[in-house]
C-alpha positions in Angstrom: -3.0 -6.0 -8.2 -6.1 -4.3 -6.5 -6.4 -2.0 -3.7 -9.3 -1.1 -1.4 -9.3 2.1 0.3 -12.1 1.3 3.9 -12.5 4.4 5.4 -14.1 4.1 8.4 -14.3 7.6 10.5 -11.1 8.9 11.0 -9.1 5.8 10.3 -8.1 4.5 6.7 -7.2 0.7 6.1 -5.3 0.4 2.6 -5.5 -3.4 1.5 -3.4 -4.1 -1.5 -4.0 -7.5 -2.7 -0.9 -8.9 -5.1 2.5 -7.6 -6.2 3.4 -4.2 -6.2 5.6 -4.3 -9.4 6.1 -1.5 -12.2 2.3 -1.7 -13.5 1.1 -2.3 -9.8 3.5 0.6 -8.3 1.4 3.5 -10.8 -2.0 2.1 -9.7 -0.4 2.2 -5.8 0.5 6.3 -6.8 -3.2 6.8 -8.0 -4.5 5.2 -5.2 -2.3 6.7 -2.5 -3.5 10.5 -4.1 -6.7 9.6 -3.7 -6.4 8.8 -0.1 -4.8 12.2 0.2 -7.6 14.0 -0.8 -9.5 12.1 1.8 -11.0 14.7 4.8 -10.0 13.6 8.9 -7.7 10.8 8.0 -5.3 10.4 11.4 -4.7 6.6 11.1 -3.6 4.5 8.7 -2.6 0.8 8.4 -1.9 -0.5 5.4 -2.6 -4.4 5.1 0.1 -6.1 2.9 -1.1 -9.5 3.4 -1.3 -10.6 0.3 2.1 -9.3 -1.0 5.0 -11.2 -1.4 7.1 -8.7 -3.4 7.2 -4.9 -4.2 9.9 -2.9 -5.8 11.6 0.4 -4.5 9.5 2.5 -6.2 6.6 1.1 -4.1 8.5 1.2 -1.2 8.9 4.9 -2.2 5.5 5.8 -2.8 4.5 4.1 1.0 7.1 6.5 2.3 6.2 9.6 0.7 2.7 9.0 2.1 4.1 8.6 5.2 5.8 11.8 5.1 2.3 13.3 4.4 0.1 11.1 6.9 3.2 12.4 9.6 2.7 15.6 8.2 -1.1 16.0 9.4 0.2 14.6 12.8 -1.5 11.4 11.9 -0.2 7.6 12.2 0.7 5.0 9.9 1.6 1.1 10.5 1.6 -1.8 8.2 0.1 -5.4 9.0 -0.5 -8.8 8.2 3.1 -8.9 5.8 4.6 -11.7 4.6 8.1 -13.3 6.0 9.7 -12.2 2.9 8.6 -8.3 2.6 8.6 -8.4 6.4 12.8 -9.2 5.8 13.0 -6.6 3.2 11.6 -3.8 5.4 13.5 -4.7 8.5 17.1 -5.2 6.0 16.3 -1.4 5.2 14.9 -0.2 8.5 11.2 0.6 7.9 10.5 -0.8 10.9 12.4 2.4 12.8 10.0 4.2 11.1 6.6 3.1 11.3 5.1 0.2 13.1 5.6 -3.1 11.2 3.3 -6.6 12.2 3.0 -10.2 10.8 
């Protein structure tokens, strides 16, 4: 799995490109950290396009950087997911709590 962190003024897009499983979910926590520390973020979207499965421990990680991204009265959606993780998220009602698009 690889992630890309494109900052671009005050708006970050977080692609993650394959599977967040148990190796992919610790390198998902580094990355999310360093886009933390990042100055003037107020939008985020992450772009799940490329991935078809992630655990709850990824799922975990997205929503504690929620809860921060919220926190700085910023915004957060996620894009481009697949018919499968899009099922997933609605089953557990992501979608109540940030924007979710195919």
């Amino acid at each position: 799995m690889d992630i890309e962190l494109d900052k671009k003024g005050d708006a970050l897009t977080i692609i993650i490109d394959g599977n967040i499983d148990t190796d992919g979910g610790h390198k998902l926590g580094v990355s999310l950290q360093e886009a933390m520390e990042m100055t003037g973020v107020k939008t985020v979207v992450f772009d799940l396009s490329t991935v078809r499965t992630i655990t709850s421990s990824g799922i975990g990680k997205i929503m504690n950087f929620f809860k921060f991204i919220d926190g700085k009265a910023g915004s957060m959606s996620v894009k481009g997911i697949s018919d499968q993780l899009y099922n997933q998220f609605m089953e557990i009602h992501l979608d109540r709590i940030f924007p979710i698009s195919k």
